[in-house]
ROZAZA-202343 format. One record per residue (C-alpha): x negated, y, z negated; residue in three letters. Coordinates in steps of 0.2 Angstrom, whole numbers, padded with zeros to 4 digits. Each point is the difference from the previous one (the first is absolute). Last residue first. Layout:
% ROZAZA-202343
{u: X; v: Y; w: Z; residuo: ALA}
...
% end
This chain:
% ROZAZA-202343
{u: 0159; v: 0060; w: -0122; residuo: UNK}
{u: -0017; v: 0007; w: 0009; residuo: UNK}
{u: -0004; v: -0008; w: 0014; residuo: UNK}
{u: -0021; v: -0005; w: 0002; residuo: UNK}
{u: -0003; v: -0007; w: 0019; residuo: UNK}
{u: -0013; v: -0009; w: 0008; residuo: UNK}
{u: 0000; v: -0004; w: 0019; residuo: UNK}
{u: -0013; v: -0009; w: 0009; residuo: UNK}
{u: 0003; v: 0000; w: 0018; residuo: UNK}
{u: -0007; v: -0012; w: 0016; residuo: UNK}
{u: -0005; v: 0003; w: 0018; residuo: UNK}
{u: 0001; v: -0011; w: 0013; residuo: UNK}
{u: -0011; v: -0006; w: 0014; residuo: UNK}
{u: 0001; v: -0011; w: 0015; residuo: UNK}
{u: -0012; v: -0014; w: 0007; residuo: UNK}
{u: 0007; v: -0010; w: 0016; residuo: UNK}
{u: -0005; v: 0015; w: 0011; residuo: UNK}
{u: -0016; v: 0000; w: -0006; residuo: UNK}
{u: -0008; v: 0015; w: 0013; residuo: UNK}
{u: 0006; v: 0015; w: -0010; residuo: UNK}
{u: 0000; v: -0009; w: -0016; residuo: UNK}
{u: -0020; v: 0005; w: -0002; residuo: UNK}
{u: 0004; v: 0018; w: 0004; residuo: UNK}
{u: 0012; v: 0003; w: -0012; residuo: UNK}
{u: -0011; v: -0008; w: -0012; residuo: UNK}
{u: -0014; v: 0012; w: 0003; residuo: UNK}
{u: 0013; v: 0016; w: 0002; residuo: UNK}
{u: 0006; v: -0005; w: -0019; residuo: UNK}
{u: 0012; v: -0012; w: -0006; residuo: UNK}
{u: 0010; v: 0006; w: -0021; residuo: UNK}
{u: 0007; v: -0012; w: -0011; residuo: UNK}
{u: -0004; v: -0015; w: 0006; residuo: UNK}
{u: 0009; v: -0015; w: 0009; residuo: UNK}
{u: -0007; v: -0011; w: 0014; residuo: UNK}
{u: 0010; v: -0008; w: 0013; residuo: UNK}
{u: -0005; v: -0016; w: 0008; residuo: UNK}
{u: 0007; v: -0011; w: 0014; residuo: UNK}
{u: -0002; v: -0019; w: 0004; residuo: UNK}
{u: 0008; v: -0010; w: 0015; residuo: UNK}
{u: 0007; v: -0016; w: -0001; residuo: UNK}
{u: 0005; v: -0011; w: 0013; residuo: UNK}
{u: -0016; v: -0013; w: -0001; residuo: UNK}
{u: 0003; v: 0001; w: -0020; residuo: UNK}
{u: -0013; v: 0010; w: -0007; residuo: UNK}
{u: -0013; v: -0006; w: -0014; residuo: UNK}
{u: -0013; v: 0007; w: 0013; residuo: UNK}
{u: 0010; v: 0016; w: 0002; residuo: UNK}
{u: 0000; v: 0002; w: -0020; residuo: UNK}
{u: -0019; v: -0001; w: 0003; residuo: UNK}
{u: -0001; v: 0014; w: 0012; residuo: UNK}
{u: 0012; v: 0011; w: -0009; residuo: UNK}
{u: -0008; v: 0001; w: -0015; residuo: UNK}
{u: -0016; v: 0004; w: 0008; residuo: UNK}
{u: 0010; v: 0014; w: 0011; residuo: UNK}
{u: 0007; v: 0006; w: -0018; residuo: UNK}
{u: -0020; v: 0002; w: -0003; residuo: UNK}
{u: -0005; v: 0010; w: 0013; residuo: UNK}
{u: 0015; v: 0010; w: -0002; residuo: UNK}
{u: -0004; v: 0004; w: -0018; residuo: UNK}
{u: -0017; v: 0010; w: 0004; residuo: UNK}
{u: 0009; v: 0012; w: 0011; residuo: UNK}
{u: 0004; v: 0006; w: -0019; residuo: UNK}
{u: 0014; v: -0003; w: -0011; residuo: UNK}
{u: 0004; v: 0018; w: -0011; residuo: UNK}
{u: 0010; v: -0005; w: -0017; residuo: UNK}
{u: 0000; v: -0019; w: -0005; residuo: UNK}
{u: -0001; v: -0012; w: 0013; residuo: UNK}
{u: 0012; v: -0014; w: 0007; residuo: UNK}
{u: -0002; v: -0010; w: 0014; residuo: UNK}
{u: 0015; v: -0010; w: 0006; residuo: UNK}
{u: -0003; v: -0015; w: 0011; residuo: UNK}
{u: 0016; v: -0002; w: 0010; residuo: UNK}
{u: 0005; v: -0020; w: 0010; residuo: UNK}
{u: 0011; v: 0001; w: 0013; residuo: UNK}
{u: 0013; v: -0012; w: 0008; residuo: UNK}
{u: 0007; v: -0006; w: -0015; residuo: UNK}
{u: 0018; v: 0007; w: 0006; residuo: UNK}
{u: -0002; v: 0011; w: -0018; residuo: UNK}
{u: -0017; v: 0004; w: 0004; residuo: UNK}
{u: -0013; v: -0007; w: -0012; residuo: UNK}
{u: -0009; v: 0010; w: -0014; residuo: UNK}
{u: -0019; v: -0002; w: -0007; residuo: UNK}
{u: -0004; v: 0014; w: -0013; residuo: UNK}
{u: -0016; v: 0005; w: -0007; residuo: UNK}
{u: -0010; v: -0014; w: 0009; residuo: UNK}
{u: -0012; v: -0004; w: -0012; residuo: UNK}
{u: -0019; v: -0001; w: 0006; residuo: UNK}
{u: -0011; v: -0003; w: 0017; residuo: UNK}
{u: 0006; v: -0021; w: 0000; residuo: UNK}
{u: 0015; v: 0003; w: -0003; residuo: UNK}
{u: 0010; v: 0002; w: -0015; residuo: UNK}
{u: 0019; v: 0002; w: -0001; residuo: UNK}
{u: 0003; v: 0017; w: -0013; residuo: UNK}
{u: 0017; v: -0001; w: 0000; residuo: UNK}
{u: 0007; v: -0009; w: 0014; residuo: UNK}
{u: 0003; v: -0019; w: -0009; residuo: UNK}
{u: 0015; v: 0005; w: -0008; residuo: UNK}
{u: 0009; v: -0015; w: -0006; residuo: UNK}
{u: 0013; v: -0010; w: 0009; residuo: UNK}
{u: -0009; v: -0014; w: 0006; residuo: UNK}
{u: -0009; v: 0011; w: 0008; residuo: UNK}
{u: 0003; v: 0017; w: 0001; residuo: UNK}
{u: -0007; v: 0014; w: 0012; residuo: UNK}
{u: 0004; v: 0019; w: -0006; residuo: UNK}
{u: 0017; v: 0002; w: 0013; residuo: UNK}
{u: 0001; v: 0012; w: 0014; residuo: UNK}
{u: 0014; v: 0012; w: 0012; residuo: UNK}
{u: 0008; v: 0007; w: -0014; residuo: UNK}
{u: -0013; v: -0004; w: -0012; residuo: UNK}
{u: -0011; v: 0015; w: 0007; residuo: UNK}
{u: 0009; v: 0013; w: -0003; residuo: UNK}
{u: 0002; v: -0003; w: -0018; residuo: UNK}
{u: 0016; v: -0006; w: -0013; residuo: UNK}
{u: -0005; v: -0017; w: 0005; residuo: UNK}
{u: -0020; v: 0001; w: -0004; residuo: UNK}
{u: 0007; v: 0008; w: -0018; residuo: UNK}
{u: -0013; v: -0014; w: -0011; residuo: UNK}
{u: -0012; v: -0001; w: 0013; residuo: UNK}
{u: 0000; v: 0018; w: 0003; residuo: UNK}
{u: 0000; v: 0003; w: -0018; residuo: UNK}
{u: -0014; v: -0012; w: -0003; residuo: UNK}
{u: -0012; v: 0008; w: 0015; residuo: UNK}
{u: 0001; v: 0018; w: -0008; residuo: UNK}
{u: -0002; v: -0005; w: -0017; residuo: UNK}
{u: -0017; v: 0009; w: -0001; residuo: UNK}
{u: 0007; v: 0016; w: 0006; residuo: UNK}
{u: 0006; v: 0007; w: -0017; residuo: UNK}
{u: -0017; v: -0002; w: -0006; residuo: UNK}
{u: -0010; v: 0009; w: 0016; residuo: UNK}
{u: -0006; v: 0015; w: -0006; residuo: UNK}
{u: -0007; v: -0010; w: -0014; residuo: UNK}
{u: -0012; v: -0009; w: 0010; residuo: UNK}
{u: -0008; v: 0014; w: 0005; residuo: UNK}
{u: -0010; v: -0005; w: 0018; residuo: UNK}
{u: 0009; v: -0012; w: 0005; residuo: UNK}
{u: -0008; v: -0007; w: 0015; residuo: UNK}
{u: -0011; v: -0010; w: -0010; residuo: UNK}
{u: 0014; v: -0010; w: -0005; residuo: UNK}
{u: -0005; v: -0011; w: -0017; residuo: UNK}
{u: 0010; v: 0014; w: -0010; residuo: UNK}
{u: 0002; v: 0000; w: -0020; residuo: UNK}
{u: 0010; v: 0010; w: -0010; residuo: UNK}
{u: -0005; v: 0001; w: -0018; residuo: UNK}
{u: 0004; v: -0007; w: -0014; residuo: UNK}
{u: -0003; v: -0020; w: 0002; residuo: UNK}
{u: 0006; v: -0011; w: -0013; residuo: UNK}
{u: -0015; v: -0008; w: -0012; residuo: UNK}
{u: 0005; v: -0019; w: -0005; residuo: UNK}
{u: -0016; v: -0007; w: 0008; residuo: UNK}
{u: 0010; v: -0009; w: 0012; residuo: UNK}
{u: 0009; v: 0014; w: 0003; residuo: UNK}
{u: -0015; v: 0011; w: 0004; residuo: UNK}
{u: -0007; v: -0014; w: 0011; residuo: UNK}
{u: 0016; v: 0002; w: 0011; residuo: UNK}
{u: 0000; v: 0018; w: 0000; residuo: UNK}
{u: -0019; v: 0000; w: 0009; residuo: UNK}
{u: 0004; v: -0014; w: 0012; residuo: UNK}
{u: 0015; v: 0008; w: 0006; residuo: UNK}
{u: -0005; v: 0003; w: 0018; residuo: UNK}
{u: -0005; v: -0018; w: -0001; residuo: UNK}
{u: 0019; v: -0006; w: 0000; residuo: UNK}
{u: -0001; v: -0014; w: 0015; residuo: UNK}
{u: 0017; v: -0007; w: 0002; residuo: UNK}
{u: 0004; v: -0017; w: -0001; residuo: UNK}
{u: 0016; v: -0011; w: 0004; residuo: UNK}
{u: 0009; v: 0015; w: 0007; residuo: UNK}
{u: 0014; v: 0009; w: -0010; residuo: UNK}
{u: -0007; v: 0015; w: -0006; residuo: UNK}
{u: 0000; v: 0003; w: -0016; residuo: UNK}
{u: -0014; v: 0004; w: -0006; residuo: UNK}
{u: -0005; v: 0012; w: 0011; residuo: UNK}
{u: 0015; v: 0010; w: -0007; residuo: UNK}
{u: -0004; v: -0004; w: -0018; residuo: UNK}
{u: -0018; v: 0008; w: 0005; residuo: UNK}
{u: 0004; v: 0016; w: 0005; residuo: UNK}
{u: 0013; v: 0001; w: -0016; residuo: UNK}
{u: -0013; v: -0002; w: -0010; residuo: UNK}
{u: -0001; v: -0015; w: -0010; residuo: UNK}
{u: 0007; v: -0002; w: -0020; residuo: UNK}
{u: 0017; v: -0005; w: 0005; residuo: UNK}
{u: -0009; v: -0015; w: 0010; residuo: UNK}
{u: -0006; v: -0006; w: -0016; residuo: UNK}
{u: -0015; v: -0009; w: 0003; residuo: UNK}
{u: -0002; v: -0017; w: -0007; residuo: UNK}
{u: -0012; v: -0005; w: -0015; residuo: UNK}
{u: -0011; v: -0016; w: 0000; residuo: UNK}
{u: -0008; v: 0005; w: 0016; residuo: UNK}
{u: -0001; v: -0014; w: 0012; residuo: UNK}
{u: -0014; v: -0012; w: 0006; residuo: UNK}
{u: 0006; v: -0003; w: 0019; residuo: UNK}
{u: -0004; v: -0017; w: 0011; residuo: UNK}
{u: 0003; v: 0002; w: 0016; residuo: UNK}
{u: 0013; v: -0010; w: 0009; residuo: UNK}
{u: 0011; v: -0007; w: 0016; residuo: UNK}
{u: 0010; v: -0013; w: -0005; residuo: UNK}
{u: 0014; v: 0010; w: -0007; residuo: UNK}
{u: 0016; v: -0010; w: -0002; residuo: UNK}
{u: -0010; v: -0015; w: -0005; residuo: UNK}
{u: -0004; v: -0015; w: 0011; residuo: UNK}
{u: -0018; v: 0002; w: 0004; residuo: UNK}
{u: -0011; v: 0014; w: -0011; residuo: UNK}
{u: -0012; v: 0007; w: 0015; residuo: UNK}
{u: -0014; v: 0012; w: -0010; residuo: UNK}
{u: -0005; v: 0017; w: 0007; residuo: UNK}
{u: -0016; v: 0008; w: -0009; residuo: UNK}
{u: -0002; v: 0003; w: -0019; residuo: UNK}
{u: 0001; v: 0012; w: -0014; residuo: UNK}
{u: 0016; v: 0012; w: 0005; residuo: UNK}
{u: 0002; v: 0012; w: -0013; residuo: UNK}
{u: 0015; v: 0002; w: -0009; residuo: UNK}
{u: 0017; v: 0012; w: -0003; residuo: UNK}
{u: 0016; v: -0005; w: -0004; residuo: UNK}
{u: 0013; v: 0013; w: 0004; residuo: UNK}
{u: 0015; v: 0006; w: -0011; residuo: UNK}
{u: 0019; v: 0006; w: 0003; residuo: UNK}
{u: 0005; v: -0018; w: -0002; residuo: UNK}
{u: -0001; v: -0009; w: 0017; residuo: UNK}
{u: -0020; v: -0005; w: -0005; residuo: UNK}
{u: -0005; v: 0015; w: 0014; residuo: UNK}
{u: -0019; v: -0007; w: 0006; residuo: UNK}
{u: -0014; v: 0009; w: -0001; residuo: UNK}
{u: -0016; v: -0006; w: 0006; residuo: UNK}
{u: -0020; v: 0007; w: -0004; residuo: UNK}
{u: -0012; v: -0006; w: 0013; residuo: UNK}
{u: -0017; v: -0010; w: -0009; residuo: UNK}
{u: 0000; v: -0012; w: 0011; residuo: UNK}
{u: 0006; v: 0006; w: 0019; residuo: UNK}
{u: 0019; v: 0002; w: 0004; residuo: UNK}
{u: -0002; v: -0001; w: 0021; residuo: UNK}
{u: -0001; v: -0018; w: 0000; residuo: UNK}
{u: 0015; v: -0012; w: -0006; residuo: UNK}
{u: 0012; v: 0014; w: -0008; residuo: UNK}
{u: -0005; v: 0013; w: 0015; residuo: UNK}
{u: 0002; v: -0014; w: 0013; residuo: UNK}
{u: 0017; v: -0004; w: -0005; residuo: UNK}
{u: 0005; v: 0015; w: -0002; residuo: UNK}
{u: -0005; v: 0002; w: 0020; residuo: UNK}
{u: 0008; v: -0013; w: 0006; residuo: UNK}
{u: 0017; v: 0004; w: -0009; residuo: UNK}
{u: -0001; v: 0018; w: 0006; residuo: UNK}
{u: -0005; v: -0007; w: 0017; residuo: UNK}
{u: 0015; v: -0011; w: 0000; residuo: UNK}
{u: 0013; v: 0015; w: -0004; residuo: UNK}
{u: -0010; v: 0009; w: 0017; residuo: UNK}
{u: 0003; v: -0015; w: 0009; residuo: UNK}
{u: 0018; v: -0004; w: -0002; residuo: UNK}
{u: 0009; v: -0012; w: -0013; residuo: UNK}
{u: 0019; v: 0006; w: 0006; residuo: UNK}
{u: 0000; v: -0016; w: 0011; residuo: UNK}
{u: -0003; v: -0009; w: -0015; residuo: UNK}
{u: -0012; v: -0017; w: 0006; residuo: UNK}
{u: -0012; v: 0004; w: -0019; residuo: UNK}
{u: -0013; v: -0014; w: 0002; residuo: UNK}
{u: -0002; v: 0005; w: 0020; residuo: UNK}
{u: -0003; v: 0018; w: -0004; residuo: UNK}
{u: -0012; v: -0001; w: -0013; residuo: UNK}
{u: -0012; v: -0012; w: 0014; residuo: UNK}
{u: 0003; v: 0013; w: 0009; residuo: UNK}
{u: -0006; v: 0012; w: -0011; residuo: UNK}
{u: -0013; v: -0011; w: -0007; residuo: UNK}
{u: -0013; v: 0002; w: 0015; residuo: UNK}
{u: -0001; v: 0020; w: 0003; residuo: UNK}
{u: 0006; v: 0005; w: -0018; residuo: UNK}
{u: -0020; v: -0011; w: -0004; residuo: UNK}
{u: -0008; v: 0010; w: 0011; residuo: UNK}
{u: 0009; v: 0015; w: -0003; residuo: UNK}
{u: -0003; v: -0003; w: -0020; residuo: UNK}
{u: -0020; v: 0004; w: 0006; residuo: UNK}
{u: -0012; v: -0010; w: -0012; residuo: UNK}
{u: 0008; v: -0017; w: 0008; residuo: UNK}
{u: 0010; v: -0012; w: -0012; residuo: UNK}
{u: 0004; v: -0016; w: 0007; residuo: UNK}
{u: -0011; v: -0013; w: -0009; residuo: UNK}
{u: 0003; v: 0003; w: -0017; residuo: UNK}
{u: 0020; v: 0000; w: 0009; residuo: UNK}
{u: 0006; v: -0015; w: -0009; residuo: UNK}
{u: 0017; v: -0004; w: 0009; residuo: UNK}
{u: 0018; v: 0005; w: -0003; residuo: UNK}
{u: 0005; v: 0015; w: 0006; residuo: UNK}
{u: 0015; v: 0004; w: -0005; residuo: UNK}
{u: -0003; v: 0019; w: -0006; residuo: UNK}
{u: -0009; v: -0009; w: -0015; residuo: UNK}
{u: -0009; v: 0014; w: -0011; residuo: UNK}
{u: -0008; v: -0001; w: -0017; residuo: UNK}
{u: -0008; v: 0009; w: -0015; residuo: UNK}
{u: -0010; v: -0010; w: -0012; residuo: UNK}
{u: -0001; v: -0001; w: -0022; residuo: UNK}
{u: 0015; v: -0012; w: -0002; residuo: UNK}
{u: 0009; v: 0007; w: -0011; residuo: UNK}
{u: -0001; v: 0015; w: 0009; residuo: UNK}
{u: 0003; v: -0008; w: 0016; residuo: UNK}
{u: 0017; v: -0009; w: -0008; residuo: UNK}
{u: 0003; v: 0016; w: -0007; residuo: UNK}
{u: -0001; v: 0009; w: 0017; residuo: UNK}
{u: 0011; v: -0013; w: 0009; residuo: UNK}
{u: 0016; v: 0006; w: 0001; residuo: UNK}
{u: -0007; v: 0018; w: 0004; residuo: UNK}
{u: 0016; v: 0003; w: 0011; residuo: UNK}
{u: -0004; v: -0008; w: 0013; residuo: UNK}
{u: -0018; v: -0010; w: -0005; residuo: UNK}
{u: -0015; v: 0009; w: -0009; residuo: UNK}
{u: -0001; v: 0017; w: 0008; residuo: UNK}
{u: -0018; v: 0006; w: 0002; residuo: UNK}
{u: -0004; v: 0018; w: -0006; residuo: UNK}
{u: -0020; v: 0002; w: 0007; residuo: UNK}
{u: -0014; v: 0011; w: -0006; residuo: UNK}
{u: -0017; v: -0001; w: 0007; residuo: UNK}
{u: -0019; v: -0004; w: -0009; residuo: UNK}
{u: -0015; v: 0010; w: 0007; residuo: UNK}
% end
């Protein structure tokens, strides 16, 4: 079964017509060596060894960790975790996305700006990014290297094939009406995009490196981190959950997974927090939080208004 990835070709996109030109996609991150030979079936594996080894190319003292993971990780996704046959979209930096199938393994291309390939075989025609659903222009543009769209598989082979979706369409089988929940669906890009105006970004930042927003949506190694924010004194690190309407005991288990791998990217003074935010708990969640003390709940409003003028 074929996945769905957006890869970003350079800061910026400055090197997506040099890759579409050029039939690949590509990454660098620094590292300078064939890694044909480096790259384990687990990206922990490979994190494991190449984040030091990330950390000593880039001596910033505001390179941490966590940023270096990100990196690693990418890295590994470009060189080993996109398979043949995986569909990649990548923003051209004029409103539109090349799209292409990868058709070979990891190549090493010494002495060019991205040495680390796979060959690609793109589509003639871009896609418009007016013409995807908003769901999926917010996945899109998150600003890590690659981020894995599969949830939109069924949209993205509809645009390829010039048919827009009509419907609304839902991948969470938690959501039992999708449409119940379409003013909901934004819910994690308005608290990016208002994070100062909230609670929570008087005390936290979403994590940046380099200046970019890395926080949103940070993969681990059990899925997407929703959020991933950094105390203000940098002494904590927050893993946000969100869930749309009624989150279930069900979601503590897997916060706690979040918040066991963040730990491990963890500088030795760090701790790590989570909070999950839902629109309505119940006695099984109460329950749950009761004895996580580093784990809190909030709950969130949807309002909608007509005004007559």
């Amino acid at each position: 079964m074929k996945s769905y990835y957006r890869v970003i070709l350079g800061s910026k996109n400055k090197y997506a017509q040099e890759c579409y030109d050029g039939n690949f996609i590509g990454a660098s991150y620094g590292i300078g060596q064939d890694l044909s030979n480096e790259l384990p079936e687990n990206w922990r594996d490979f994190n494991a060894k190449f984040i030091d080894i990330y950390l000593q190319l880039h001596p910033d003292p505001n390179k941490t960790k966590i940023g270096a993971g990100l990196a690693c990780g990418a890295l590994w996704t470009v060189c080993k975790g996109i398979k043949i046959g995986d569909i990649v979209i990548s923003p051209n930096g004029s409103g539109n996305y090349y799209v292409g199938e990868v058709t070979s393994d990891y190549c090493y291309q010494p002495n060019t700006d991205l040495p680390h390939r796979r060959d690609i075989k793109w589509l003639p025609d871009p896609i418009e990014r007016s013409s995807m659903s908003q769901k999926l222009q917010n996945s899109s543009s998150s600003r890590t290297t690659v981020a894995n769209i599969s949830q939109y598989a069924e949209e993205i082979e509809q645009l390829i094939g010039n048919v827009k979706p009509s419907i609304i369409v839902s991948n969470d089988p938690e959501i039992e009406d999708p449409s119940v929940f379409a003013l909901e669906e934004h819910l994690e890009f308005f608290l990016v995009k208002n994070w100062k105006q909230t609670e929570l970004g008087k005390e936290y930042d979403i994590y940046e490196e380099d200046g970019e927003i890395v926080g949103q949506q940070y993969p681990s190694d059990t899925g997407p981190i929703d959020i991933l924010a950094i105390s203000k004194d940098k002494k904590s690190l927050l893993v946000i959950e969100l869930k749309r309407g009624r989150a279930s005991d069900k979601v503590v288990g897997q916060i706690q997974r979040y918040m066991g791998f963040v730990k491990e990217m963890a500088e030795p003074n760090q701790d790590v927090k989570g909070i999950i935010i839902a629109l309505e708990d119940d006695l099984k969640l109460k329950r749950a939080l009761s004895v996580a003390s580093n784990i809190e709940f909030y709950k969130y409003e949807v309002n909608f208004k007509l005004i007559k003028s």
